[in-house]
N, CA, C and O atoms as CSV, one atom per row, in Angstrom:
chain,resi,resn,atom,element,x,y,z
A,1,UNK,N,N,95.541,119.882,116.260
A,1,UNK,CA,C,96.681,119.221,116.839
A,1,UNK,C,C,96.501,117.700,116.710
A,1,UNK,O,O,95.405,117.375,117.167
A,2,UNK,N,N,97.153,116.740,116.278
A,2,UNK,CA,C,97.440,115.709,116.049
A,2,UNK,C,C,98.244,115.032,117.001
A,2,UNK,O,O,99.430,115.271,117.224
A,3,UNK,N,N,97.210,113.776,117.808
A,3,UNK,CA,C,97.925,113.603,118.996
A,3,UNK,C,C,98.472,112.257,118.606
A,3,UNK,O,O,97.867,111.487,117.859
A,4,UNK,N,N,99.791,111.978,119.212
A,4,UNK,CA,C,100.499,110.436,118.675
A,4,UNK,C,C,100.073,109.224,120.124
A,4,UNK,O,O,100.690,108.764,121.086
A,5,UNK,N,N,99.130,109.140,119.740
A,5,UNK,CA,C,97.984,107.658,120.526
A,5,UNK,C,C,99.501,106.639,121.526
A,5,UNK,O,O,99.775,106.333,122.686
A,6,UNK,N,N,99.966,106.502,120.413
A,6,UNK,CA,C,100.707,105.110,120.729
A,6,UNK,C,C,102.366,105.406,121.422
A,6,UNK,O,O,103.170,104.528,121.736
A,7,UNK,N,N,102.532,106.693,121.517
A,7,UNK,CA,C,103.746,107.696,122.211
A,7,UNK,C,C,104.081,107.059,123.692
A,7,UNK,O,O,105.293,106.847,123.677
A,8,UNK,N,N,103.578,106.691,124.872
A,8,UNK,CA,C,102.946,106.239,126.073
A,8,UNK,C,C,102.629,105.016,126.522
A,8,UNK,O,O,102.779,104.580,127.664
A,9,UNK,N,N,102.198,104.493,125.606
A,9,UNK,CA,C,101.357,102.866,125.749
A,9,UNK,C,C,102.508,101.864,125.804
A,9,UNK,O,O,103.622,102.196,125.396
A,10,UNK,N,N,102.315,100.873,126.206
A,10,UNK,CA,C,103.335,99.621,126.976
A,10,UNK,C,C,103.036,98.641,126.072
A,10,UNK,O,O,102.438,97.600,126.345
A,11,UNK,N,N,103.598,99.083,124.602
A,11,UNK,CA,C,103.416,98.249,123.759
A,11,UNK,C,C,104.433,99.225,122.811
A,11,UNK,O,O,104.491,100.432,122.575
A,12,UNK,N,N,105.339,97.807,122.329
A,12,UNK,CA,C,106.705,98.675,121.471
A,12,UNK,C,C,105.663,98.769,120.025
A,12,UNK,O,O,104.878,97.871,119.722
A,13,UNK,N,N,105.809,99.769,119.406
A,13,UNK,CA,C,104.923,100.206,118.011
A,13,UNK,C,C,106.528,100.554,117.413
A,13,UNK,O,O,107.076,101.379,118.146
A,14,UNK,N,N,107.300,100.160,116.380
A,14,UNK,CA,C,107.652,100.362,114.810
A,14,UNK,C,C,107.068,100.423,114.076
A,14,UNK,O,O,106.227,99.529,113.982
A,15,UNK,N,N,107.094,101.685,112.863
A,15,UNK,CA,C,106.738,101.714,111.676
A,15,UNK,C,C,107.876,101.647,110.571
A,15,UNK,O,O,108.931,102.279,110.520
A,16,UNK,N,N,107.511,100.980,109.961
A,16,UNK,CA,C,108.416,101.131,108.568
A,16,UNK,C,C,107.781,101.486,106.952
A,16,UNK,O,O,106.593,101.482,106.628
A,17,UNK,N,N,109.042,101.805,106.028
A,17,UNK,CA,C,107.911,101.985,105.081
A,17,UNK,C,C,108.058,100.820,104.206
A,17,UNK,O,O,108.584,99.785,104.617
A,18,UNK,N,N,107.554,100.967,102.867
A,18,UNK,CA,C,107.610,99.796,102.192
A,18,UNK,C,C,109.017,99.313,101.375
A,18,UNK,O,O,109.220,98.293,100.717
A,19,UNK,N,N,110.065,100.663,101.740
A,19,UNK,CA,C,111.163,100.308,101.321
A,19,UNK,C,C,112.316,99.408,102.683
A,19,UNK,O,O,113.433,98.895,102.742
A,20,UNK,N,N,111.095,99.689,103.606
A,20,UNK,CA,C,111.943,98.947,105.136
A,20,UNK,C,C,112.708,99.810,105.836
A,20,UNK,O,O,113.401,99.478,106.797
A,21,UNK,N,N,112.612,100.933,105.389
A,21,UNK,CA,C,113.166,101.888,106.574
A,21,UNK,C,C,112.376,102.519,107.546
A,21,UNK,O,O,111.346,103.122,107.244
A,22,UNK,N,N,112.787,102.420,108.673
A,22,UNK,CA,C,112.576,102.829,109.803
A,22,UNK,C,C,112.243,103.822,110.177
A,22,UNK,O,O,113.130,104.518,110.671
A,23,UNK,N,N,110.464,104.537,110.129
A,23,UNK,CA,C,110.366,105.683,109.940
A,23,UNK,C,C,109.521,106.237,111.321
A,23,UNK,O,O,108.799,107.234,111.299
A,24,UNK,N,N,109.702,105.591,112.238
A,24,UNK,CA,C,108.925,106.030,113.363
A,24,UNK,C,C,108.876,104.681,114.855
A,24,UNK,O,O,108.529,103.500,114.868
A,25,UNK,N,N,109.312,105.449,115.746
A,25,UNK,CA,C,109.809,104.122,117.034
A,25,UNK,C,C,108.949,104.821,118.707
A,25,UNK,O,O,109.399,105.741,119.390
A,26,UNK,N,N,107.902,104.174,118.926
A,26,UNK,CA,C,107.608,104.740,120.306
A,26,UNK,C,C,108.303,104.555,121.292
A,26,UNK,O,O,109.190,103.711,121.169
A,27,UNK,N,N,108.151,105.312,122.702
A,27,UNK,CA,C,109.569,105.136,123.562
A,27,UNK,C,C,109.422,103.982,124.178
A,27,UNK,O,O,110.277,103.902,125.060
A,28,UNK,N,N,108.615,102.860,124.130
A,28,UNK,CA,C,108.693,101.242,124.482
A,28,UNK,C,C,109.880,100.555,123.597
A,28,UNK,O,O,110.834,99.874,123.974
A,29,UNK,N,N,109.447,101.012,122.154
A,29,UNK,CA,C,109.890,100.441,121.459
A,29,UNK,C,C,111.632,100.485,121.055
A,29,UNK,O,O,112.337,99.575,120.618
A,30,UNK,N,N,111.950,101.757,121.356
A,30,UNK,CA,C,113.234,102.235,121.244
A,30,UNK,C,C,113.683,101.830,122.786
A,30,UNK,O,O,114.799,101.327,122.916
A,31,UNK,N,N,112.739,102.057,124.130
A,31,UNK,CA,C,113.426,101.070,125.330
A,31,UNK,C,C,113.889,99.461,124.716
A,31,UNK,O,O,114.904,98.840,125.035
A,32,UNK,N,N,112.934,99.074,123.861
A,32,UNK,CA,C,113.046,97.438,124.089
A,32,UNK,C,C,113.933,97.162,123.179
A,32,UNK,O,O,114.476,96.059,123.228
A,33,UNK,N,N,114.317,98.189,122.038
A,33,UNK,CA,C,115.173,97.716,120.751
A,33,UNK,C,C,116.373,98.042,120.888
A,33,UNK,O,O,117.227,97.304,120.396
A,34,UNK,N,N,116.773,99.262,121.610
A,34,UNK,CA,C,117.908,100.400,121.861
A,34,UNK,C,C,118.653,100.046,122.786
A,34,UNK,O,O,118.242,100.240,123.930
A,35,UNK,N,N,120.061,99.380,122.577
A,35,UNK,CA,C,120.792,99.119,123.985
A,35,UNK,C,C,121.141,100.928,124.232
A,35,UNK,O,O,121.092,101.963,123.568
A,36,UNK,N,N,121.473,100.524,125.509
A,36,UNK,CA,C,122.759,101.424,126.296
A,36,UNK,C,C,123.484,101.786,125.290
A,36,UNK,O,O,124.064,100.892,124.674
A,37,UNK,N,N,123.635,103.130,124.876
A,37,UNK,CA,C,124.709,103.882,123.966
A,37,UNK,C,C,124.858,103.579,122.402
A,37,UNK,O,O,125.752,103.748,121.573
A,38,UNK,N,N,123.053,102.843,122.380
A,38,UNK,CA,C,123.041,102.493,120.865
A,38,UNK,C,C,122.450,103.654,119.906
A,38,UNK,O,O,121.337,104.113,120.160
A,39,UNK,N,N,123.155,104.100,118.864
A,39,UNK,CA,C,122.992,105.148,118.381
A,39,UNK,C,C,121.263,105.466,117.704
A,39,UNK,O,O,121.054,104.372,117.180
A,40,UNK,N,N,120.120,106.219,117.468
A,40,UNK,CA,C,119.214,106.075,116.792
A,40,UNK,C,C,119.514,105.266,116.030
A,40,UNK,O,O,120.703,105.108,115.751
A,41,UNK,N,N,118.276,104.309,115.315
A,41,UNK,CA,C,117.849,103.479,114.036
A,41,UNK,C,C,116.791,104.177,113.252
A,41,UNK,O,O,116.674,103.830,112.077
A,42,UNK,N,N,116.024,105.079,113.701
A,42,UNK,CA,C,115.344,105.553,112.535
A,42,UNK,C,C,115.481,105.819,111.632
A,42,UNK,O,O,115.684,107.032,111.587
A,43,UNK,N,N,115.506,105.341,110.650
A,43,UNK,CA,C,116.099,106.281,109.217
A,43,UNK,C,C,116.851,104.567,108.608
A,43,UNK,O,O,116.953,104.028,107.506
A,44,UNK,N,N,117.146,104.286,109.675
A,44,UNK,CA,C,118.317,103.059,109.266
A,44,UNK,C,C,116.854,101.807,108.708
A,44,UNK,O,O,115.670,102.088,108.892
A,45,UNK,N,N,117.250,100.702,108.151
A,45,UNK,CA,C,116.765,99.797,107.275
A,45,UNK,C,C,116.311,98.863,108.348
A,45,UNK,O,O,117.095,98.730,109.288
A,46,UNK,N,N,114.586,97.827,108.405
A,46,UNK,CA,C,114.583,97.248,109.433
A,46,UNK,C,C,114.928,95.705,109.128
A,46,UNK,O,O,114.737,94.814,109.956
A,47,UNK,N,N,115.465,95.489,107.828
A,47,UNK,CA,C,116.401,94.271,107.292
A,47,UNK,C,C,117.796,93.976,108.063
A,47,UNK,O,O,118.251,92.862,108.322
A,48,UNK,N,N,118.451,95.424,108.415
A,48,UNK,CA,C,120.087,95.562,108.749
A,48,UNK,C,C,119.763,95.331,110.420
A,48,UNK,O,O,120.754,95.605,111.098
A,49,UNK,N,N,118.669,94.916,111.158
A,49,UNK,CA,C,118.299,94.724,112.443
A,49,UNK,C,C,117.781,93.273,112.383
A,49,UNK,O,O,117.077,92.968,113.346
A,50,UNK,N,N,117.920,92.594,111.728
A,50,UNK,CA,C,116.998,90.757,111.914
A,50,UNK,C,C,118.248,90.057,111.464
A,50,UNK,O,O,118.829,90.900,110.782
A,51,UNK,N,N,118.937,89.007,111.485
A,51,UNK,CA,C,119.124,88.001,111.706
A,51,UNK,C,C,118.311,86.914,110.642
A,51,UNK,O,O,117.110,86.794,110.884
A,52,UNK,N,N,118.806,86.174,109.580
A,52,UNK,CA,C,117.983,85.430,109.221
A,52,UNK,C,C,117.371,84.045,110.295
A,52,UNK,O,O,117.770,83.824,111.439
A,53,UNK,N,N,116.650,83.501,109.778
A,53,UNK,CA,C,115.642,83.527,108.496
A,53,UNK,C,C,114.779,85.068,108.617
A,53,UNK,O,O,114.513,85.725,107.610
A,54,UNK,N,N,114.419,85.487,109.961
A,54,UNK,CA,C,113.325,86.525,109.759
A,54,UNK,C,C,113.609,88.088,109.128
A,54,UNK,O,O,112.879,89.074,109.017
A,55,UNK,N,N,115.416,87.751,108.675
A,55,UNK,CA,C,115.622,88.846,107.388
A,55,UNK,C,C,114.743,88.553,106.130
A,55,UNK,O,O,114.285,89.499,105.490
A,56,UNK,N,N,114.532,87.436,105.813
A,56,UNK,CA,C,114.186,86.867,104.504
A,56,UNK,C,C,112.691,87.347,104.206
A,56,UNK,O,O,112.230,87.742,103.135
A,57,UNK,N,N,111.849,87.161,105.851
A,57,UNK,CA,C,110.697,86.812,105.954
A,57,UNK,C,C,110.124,88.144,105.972
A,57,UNK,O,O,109.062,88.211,105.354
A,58,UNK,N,N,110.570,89.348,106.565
A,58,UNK,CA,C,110.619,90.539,106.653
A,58,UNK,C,C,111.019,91.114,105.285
A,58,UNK,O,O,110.530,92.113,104.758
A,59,UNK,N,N,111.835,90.446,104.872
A,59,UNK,CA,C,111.995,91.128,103.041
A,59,UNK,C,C,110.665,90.812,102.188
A,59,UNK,O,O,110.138,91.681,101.494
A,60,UNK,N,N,110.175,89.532,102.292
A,60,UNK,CA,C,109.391,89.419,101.711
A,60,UNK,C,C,107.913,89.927,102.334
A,60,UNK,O,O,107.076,90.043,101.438
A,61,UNK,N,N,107.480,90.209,103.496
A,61,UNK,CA,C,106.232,90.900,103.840
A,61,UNK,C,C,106.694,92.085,102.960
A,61,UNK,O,O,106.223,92.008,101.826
A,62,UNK,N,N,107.406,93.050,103.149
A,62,UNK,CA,C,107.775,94.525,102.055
A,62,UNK,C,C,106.862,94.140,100.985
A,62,UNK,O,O,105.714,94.533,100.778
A,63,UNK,N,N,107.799,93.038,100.138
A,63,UNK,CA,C,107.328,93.070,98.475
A,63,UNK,C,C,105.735,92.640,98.634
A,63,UNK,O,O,104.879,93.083,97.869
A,64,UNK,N,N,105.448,91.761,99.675
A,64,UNK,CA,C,103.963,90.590,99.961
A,64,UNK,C,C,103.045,91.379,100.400
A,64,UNK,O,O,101.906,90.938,100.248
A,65,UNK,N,N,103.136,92.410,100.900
A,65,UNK,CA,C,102.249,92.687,101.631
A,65,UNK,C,C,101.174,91.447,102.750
A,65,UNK,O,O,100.454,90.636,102.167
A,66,UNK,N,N,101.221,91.475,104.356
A,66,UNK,CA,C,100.309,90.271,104.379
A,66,UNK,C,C,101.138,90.672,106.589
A,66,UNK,O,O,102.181,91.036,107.134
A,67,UNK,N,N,99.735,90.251,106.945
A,67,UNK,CA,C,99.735,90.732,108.560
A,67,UNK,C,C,100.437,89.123,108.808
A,67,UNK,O,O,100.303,88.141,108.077
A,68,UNK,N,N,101.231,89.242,110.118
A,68,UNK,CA,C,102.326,88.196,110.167
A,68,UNK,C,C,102.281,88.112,111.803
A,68,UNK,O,O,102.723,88.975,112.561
A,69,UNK,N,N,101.587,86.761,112.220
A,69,UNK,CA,C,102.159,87.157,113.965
A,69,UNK,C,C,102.081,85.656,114.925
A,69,UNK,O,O,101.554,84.566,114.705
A,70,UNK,N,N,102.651,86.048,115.745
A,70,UNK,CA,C,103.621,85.135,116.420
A,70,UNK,C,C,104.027,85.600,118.090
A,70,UNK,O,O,104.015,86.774,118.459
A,71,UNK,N,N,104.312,84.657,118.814
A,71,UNK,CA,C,104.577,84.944,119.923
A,71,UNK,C,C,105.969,83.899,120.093
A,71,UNK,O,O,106.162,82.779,119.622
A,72,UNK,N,N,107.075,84.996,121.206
A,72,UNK,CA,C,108.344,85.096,121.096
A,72,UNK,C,C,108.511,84.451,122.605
A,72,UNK,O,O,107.456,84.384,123.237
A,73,UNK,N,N,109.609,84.005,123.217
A,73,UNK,CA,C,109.721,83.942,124.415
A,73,UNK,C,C,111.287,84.235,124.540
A,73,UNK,O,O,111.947,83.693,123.653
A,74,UNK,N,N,111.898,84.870,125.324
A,74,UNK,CA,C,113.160,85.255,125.624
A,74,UNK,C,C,113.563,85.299,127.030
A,74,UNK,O,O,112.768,86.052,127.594
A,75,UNK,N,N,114.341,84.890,127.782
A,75,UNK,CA,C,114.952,85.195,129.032
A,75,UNK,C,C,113.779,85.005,129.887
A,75,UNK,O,O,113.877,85.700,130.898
A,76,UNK,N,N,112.232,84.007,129.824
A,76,UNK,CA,C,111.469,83.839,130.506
A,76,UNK,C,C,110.042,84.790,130.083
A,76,UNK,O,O,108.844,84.527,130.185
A,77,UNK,N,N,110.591,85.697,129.696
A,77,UNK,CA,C,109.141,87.139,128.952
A,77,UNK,C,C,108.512,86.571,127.236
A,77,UNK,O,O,109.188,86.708,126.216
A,78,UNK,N,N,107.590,86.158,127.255
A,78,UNK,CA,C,106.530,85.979,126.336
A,78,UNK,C,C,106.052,87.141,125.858
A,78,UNK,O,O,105.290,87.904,126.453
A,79,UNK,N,N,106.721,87.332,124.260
A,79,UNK,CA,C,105.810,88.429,124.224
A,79,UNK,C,C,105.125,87.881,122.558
A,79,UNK,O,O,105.643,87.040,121.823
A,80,UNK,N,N,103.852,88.652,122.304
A,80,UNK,CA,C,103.253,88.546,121.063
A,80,UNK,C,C,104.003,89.711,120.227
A,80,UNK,O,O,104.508,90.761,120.626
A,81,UNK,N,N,103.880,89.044,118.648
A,81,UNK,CA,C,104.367,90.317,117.968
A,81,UNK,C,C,103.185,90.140,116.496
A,81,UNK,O,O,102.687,89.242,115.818
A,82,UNK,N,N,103.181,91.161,116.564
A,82,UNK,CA,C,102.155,91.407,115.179
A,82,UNK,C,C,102.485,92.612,114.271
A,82,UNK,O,O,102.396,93.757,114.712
A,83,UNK,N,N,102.847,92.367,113.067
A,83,UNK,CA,C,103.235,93.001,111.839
A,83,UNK,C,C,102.320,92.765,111.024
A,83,UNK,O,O,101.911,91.629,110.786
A,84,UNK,N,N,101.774,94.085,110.360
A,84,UNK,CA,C,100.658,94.110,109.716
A,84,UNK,C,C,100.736,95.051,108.621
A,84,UNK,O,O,100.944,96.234,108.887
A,85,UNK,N,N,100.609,94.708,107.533
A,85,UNK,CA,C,100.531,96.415,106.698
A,85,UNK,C,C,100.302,97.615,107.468
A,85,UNK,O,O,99.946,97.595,108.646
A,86,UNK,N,N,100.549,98.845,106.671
A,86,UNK,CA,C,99.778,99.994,106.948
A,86,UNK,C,C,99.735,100.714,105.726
A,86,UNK,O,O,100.522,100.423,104.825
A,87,UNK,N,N,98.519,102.034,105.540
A,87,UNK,CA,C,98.171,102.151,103.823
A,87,UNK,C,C,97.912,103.785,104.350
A,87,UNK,O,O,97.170,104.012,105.306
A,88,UNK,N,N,98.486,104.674,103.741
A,88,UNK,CA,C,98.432,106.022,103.295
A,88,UNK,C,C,97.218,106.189,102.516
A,88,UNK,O,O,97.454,105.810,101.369
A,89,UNK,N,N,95.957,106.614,102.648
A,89,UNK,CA,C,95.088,106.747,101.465
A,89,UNK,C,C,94.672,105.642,100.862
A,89,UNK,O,O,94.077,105.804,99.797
A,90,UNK,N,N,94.824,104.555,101.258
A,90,UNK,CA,C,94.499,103.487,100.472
A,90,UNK,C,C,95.727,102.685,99.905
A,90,UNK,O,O,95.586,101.524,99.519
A,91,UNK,N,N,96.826,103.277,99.868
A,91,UNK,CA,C,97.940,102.975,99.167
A,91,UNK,C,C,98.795,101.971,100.308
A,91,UNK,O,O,98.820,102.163,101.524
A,92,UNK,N,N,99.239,101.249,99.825
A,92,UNK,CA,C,100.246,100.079,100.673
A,92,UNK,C,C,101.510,101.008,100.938
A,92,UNK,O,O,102.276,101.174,99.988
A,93,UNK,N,N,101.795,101.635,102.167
A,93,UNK,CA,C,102.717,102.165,102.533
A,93,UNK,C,C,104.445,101.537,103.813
A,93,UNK,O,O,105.495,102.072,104.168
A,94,UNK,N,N,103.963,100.577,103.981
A,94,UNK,CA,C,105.167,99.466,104.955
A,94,UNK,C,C,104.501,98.972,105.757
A,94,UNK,O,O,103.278,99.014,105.628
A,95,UNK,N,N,105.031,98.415,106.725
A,95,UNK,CA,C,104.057,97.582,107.346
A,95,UNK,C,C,104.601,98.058,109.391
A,95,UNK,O,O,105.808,98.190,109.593
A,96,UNK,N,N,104.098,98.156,110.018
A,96,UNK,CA,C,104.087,98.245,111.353
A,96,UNK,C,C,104.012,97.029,112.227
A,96,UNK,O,O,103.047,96.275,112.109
A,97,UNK,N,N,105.039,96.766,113.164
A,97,UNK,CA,C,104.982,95.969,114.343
A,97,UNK,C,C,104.459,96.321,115.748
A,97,UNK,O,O,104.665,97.385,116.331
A,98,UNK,N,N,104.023,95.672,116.030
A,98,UNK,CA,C,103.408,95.840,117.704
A,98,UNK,C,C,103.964,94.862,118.668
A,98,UNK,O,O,103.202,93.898,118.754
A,99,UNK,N,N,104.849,94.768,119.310
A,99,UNK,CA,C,105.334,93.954,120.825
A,99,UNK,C,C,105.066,94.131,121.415
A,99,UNK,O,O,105.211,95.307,121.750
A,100,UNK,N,N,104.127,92.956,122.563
A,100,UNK,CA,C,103.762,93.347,123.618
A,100,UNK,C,C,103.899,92.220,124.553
A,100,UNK,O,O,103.461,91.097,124.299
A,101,UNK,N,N,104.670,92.615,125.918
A,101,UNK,CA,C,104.536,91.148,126.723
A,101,UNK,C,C,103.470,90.853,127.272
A,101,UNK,O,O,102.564,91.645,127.529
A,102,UNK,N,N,103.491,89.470,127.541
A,102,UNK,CA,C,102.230,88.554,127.543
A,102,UNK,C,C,102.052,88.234,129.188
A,102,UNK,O,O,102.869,88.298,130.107
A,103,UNK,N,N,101.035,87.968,129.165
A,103,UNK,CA,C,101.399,87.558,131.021
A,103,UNK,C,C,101.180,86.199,130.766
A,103,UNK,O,O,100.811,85.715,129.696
A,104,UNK,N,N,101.410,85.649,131.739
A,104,UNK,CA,C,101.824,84.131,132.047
A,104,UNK,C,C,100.182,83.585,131.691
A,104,UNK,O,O,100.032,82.617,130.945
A,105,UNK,N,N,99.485,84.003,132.043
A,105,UNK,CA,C,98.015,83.649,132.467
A,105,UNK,C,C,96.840,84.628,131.377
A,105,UNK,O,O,96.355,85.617,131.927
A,106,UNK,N,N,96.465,84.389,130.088
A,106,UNK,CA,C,95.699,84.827,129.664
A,106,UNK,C,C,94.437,84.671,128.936
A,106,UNK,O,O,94.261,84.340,127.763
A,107,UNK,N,N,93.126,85.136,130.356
A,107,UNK,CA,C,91.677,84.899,129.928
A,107,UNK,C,C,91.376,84.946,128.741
A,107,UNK,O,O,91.419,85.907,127.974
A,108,UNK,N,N,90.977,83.622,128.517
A,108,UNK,CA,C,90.211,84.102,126.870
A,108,UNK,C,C,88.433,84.036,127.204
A,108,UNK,O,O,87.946,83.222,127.989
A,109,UNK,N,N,87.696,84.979,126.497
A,109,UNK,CA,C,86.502,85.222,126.628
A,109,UNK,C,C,85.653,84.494,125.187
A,109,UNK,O,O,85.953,84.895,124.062
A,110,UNK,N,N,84.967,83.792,125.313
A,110,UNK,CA,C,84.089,83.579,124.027
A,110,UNK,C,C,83.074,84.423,123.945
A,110,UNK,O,O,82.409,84.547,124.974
A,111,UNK,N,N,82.741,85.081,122.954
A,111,UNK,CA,C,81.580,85.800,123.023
A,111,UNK,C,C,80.904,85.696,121.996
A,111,UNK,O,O,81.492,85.723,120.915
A,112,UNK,N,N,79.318,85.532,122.050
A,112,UNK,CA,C,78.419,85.172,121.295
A,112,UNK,C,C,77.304,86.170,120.712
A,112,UNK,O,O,76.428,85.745,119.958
């Protein structure tokens, strides 16, 4: 049995593939992306969901391959986002996002 890790966790996970469609949404992620009475996007393109410039930038990670991240702030909520490849066998298969909000206050540890 093959358990889906990231199904649960308080962190929105998208996958896409390398053609940019939308092939997998955890229920954070479909809470945080999905209005009220918005129909599924899976299947649908994750180009036809951005807004340029980060249509452009998102077209080109596809062809670029290359981990991409950044932190967002909206309506007061900070969140980090990180898009990173992901590889089938070795093979460059689309790339996956991770959103996660940030708290106001975050320890950083040096470790030696």
């Amino acid at each position: 049995m093959k358990r889906d890790y990231f199904e649960d966790v308080d962190v929105a996970v998208t996958v896409c593939a390398k053609d940019g469609t939308i092939l997998d949404m955890n229920a954070k992620s479909k809470k945080t992306f999905l209005k009220p009475g918005m129909p599924e996007i899976i299947g649908n393109n994750v180009l036809d969901c951005h807004p340029e410039p980060a249509r452009s930038l998102l077209a080109d990670m596809l062809e670029n391959p290359r981990t991409n991240v950044y932190t967002v702030e909206k309506e007061g909520v900070k969140k980090l986002i990180f898009q990173t490849p992901w590889y089938d066998e070795g093979e460059y298969a689309g790339f996956m996002e991770l959103s996660m909000v940030l708290p106001e206050v975050i320890p950083n540890r040096v470790r030696k």
